[in-house]
C-alpha positions as CSV (number, residue, x, y, z in Angstrom):
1,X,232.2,228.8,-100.0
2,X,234.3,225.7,-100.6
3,X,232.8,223.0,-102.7
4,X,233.9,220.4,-100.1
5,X,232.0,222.6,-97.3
6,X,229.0,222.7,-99.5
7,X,228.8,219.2,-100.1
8,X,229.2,218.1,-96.1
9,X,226.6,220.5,-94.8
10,X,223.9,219.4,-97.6
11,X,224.7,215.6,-97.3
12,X,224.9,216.3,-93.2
13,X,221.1,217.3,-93.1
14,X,220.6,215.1,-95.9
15,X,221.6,211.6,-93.7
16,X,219.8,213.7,-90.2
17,X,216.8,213.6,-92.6
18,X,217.3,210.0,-93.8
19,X,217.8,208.5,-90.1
20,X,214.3,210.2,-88.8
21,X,212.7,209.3,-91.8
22,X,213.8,205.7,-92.0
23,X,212.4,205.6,-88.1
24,X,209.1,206.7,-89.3
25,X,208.8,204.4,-92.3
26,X,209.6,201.1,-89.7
27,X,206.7,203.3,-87.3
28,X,204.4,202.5,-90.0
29,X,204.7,199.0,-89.8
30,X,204.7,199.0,-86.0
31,X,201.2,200.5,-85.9
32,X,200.0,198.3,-88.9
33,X,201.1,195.7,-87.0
34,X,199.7,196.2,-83.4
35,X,196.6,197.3,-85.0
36,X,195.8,194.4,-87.2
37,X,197.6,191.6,-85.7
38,X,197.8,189.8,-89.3
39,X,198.8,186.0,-90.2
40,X,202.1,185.3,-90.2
41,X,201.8,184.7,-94.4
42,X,200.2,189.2,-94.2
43,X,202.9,189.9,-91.5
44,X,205.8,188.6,-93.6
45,X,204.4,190.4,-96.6
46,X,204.0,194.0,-95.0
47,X,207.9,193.9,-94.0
48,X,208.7,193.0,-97.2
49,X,206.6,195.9,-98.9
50,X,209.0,198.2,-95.8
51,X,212.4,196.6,-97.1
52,X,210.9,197.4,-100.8
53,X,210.0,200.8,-99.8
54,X,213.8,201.7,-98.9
55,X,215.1,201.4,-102.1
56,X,217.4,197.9,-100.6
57,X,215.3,195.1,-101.5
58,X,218.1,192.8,-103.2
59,X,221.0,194.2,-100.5
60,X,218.7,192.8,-97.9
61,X,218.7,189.7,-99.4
62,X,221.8,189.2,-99.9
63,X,222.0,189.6,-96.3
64,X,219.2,188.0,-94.2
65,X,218.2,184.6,-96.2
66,X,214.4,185.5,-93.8
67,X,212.3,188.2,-93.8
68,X,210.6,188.8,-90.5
69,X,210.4,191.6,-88.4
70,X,213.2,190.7,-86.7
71,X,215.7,190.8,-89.5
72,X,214.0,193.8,-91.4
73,X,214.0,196.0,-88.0
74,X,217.7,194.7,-87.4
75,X,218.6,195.7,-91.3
76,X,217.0,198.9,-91.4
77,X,218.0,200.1,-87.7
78,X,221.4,198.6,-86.7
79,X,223.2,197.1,-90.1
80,X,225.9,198.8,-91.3
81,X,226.6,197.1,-94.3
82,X,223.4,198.8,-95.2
83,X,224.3,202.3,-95.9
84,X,220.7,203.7,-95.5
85,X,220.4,202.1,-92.2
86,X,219.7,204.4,-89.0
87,X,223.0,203.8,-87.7
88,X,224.4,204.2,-91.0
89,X,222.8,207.8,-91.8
90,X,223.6,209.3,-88.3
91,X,227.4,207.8,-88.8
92,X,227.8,209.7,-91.9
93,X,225.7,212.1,-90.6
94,X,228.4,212.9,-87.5
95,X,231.0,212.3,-90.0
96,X,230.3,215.2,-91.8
97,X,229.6,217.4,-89.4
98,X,233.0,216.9,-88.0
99,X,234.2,217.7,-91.3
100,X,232.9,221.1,-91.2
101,X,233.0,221.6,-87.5
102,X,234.0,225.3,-87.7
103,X,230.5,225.9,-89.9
104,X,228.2,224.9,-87.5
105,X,226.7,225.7,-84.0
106,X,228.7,223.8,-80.6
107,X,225.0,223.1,-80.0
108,X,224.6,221.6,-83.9
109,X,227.6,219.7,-82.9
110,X,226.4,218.5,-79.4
111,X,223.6,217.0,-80.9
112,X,224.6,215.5,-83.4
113,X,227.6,213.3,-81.4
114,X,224.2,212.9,-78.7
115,X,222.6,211.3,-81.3
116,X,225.2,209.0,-82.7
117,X,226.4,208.1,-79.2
118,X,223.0,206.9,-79.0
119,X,222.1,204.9,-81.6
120,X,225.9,203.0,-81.0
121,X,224.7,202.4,-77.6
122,X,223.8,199.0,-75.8
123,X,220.4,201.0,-74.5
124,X,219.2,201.7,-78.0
125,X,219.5,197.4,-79.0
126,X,217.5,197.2,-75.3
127,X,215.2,199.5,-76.3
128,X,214.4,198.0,-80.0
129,X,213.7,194.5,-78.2
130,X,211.8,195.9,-75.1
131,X,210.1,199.2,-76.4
132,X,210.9,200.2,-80.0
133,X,208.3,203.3,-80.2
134,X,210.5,204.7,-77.9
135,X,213.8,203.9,-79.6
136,X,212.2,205.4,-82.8
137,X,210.6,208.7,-80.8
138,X,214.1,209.3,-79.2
139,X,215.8,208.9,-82.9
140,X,212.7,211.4,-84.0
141,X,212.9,214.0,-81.5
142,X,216.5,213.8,-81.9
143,X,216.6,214.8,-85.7
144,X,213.7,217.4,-84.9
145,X,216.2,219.1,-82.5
146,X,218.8,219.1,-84.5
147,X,216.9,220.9,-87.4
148,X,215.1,223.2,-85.1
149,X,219.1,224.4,-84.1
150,X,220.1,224.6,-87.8
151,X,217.0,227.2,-88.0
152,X,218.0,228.9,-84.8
153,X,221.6,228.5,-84.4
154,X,223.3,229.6,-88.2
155,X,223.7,232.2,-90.0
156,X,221.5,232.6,-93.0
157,X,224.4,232.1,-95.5
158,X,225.5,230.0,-98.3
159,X,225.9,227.0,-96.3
160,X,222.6,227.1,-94.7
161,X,220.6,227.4,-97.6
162,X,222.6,224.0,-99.0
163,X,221.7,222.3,-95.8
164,X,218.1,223.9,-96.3
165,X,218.6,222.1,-100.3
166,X,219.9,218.9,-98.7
167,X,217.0,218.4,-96.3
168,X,213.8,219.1,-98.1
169,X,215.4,217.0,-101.2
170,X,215.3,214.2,-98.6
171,X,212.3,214.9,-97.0
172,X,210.4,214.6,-100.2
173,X,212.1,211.5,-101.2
174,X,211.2,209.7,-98.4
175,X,207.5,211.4,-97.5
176,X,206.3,209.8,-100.8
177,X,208.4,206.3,-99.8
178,X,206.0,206.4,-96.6
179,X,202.9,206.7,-98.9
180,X,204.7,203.5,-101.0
181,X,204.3,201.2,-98.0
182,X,200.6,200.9,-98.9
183,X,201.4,200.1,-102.7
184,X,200.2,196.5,-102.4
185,X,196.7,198.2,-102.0
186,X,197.0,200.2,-104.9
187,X,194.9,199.4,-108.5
188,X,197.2,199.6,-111.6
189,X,195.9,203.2,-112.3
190,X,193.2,205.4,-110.6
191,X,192.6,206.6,-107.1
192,X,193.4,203.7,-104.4
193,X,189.7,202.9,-102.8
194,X,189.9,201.5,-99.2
195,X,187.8,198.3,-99.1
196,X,187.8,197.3,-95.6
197,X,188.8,198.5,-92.1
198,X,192.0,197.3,-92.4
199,X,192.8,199.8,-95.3
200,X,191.5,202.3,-93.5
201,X,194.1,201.8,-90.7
202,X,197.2,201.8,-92.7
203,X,196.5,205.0,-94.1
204,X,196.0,206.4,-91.1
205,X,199.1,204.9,-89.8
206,X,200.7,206.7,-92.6
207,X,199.4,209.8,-91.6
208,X,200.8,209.2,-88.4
209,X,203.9,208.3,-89.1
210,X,204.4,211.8,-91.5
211,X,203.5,213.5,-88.0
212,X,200.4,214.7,-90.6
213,X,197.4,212.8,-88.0
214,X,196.7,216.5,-86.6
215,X,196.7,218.1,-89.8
216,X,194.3,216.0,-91.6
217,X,191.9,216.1,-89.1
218,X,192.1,220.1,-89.2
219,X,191.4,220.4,-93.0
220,X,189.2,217.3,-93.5
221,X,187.9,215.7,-90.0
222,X,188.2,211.9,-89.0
223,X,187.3,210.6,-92.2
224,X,190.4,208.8,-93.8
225,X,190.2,208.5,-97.7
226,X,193.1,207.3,-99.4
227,X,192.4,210.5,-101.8
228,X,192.7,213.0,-99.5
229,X,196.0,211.2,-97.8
230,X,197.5,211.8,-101.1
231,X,196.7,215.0,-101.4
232,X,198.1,215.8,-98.1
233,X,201.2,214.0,-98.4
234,X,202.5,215.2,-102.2
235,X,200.0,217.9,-103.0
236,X,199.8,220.4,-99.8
237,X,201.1,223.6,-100.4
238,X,201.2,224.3,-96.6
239,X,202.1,221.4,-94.6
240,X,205.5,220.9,-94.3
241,X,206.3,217.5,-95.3
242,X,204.1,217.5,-98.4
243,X,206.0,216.7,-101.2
244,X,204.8,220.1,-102.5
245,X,205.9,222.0,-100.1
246,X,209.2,220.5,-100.5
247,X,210.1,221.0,-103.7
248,X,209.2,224.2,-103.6
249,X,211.5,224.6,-100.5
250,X,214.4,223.4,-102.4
251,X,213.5,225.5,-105.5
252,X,213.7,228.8,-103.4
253,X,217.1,227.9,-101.6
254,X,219.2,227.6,-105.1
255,X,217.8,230.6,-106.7
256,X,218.4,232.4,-103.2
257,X,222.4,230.9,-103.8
258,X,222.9,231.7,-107.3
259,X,220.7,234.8,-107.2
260,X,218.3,233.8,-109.8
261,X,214.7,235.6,-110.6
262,X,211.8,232.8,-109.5
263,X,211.0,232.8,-113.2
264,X,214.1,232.4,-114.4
265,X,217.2,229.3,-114.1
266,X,221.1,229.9,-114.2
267,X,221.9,226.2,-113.9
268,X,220.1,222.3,-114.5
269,X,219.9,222.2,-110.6
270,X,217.3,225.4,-110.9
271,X,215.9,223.8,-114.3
272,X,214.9,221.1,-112.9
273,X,213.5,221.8,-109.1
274,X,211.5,224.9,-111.2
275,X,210.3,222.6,-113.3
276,X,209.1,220.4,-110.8
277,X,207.3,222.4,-108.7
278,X,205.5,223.6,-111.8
279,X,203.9,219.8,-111.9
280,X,203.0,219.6,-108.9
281,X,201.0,223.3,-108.6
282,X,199.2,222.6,-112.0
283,X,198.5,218.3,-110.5
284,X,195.6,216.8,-109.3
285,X,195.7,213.5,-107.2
286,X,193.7,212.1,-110.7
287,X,196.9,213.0,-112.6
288,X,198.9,211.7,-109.9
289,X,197.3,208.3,-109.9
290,X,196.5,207.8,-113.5
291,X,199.3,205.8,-114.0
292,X,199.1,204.3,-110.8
293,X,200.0,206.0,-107.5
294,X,203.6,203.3,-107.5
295,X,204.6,203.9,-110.9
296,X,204.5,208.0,-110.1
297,X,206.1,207.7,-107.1
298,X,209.0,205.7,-108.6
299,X,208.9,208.5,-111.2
300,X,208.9,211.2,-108.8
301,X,211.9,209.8,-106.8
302,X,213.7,209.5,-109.9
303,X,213.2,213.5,-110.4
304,X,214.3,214.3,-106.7
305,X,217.6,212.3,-108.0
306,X,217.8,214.2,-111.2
307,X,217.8,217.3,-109.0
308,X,220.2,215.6,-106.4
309,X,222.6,214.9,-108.7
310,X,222.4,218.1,-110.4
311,X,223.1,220.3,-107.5
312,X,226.6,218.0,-107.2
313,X,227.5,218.6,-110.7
314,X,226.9,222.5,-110.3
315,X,228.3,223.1,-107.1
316,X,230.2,220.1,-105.9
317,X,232.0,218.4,-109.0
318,X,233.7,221.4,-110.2
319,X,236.8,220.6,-113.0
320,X,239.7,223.1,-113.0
321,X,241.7,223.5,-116.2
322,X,245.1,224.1,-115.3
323,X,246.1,227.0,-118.1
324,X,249.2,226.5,-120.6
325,X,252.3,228.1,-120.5
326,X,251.0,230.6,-123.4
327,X,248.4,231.6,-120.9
328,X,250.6,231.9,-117.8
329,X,253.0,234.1,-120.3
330,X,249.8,236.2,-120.6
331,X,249.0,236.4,-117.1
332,X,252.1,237.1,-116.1
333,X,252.8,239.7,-118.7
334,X,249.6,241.8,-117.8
335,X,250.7,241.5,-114.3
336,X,253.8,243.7,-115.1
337,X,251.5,245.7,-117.3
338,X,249.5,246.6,-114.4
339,X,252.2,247.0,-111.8
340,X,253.4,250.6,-110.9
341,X,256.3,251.6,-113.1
342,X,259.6,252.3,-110.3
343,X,262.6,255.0,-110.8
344,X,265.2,252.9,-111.1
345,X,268.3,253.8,-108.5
């Protein structure tokens, strides 16, 4: 497979990924929001802890001079000089797709352009002012589609298993950015302990927003403890947005591409999703926390990057060496070595 193909499938799921998950982080606050009804001093806070949680705190500033929810929704949904904005991710998104049009499904395709159409639309800016759950549902159940094709509509190749590395790398980095919207809650190290209704609410907003609500309740009832979120969210080896769960997703796609034993690593890509799953099998939610819950998650992200960026340097960035003429002279002299020897006329 081509480098370049490689590179467009991965980042294609990669920015589908990005777009649903950037709709579920601002689904969070929505439901924080409707639930609580804060002061305007809380309400400006929780958007700012969003805009934090994106990784684009000092872009946005540089960009809106006010943080409500007006300009937070408007920067993380519509702003294209933000390039992990919704409309950002499914324009790149489409954009590479098109690159590799030939690789993928018409109906991978179809949905793709459906959903970008969509988001460029006049009816998704109607639909953010008037009824924004169902702007963010459509922009969900869009990207759900989408990777429900990928599993149903390709061929279980090369490129599928980089759009299978591209996806869950994403997925991890942003399930563990929804758990960072409740880091103002969080004590410098330990286990977060909810101390009032109100705490109890935003987790369970969190769950929601993971799509994790269900699962929860079928492992540990109606309870919500912070604890238990955790351990749902990063540690569950069975639910599929876990962080977990993840990593161990991409750790199985690159040893299925370069062929490598489960024990054993052909490249720094392999090294280092191997090694990472290893931490997270042998963790507790205690070890996650004992540096404070924040701090690990900004070290975990910075993993998931380490991996990212070694998956581009072993697959993507390859350098050719263009050989010397003493090495062309050799080539070209054990081509005549090996060509059949002629009667001449």
């Amino acid at each position: 497979m081509l480098s370049r193909v490689a590179h467009s499938l991965y980042w294609l799921t990669r920015y589908v990924d990005r777009a649903e998950n950037t709709a579920r982080l601002i689904d969070v606050a929505l439901q924080l929001y409707l639930d609580l009804r804060p002061t305007a001093g809380a309400r400006g806070d929780r958007w700012l802890s969003l805009v934090e949680s994106s990784g684009e705190e000092a872009l946005f500033r540089t960009l809106h001079a006010e943080v409500s929810g007006l300009t937070v929704t408007e920067f993380l949904v519509f702003q294209e000089e933000n390039p992990n904005s919704i409309l950002s991710s499914l324009t790149q998104a489409r954009e590479n797709a098109r690159m590799v049009r030939d690789q993928v499904s018409s109906e991978l395709w179809e949905e793709i352009n459906r959903l970008y159409l969509f988001i460029r639309s006049p009816q998704a800016r109607a639909l953010l002012r008037d009824a924004p759950y169902e702007l963010f549902q459509q922009v969900k159940n869009g990207a759900l589609l989408f990777q429900g094709l990928m599993d149903a509509t390709l061929v279980r190749n090369e490129g599928w298993l980089f759009m299978r590395v591209g996806r869950n790398l994403e997925r991890a980095d942003k399930t563990s950015r929804l758990l960072d919207v409740r880091h103002a809650t969080w004590p410098p190290a330990g286990v977060p302990a909810p101390e009032s209704q109100e705490d109890l609410l935003g987790w369970a907003a969190v769950l929601r927003s993971a799509s994790a609500w269900e699962a929860y309740q079928s492992l540990y009832g109606t309870e919500v403890s912070p604890e238990r979120v955790i351990q749902i969210l990063m540690l569950s080896d069975d639910f599929p947005r876990s962080v977990r769960f993840c990593a161990r997703e991409v750790n199985e796609a690159l040893r299925s591409i370069s062929g490598a034993p489960r024990d054993r690593f052909t490249n720094e890509a392999e090294k280092l999703a191997g090694r990472l799953v290893a931490e997270l099998t042998f963790s507790t939610v205690e070890d996650l926390c004992a540096q404070g819950l924040h701090a690990g998650i900004d070290s975990l992200q910075a993993k998931l990057n380490a991996i990212g960026e070694a998956v581009f340097g072993t697959y993507i960035d390859q350098s050719f060496r263009l050989p010397g003429d003493f090495e062309l002279r050799q080539q070209e002299e054990q081509q005549q070595q090996d060509s059949p020897v002629r009667d001449l006329p």
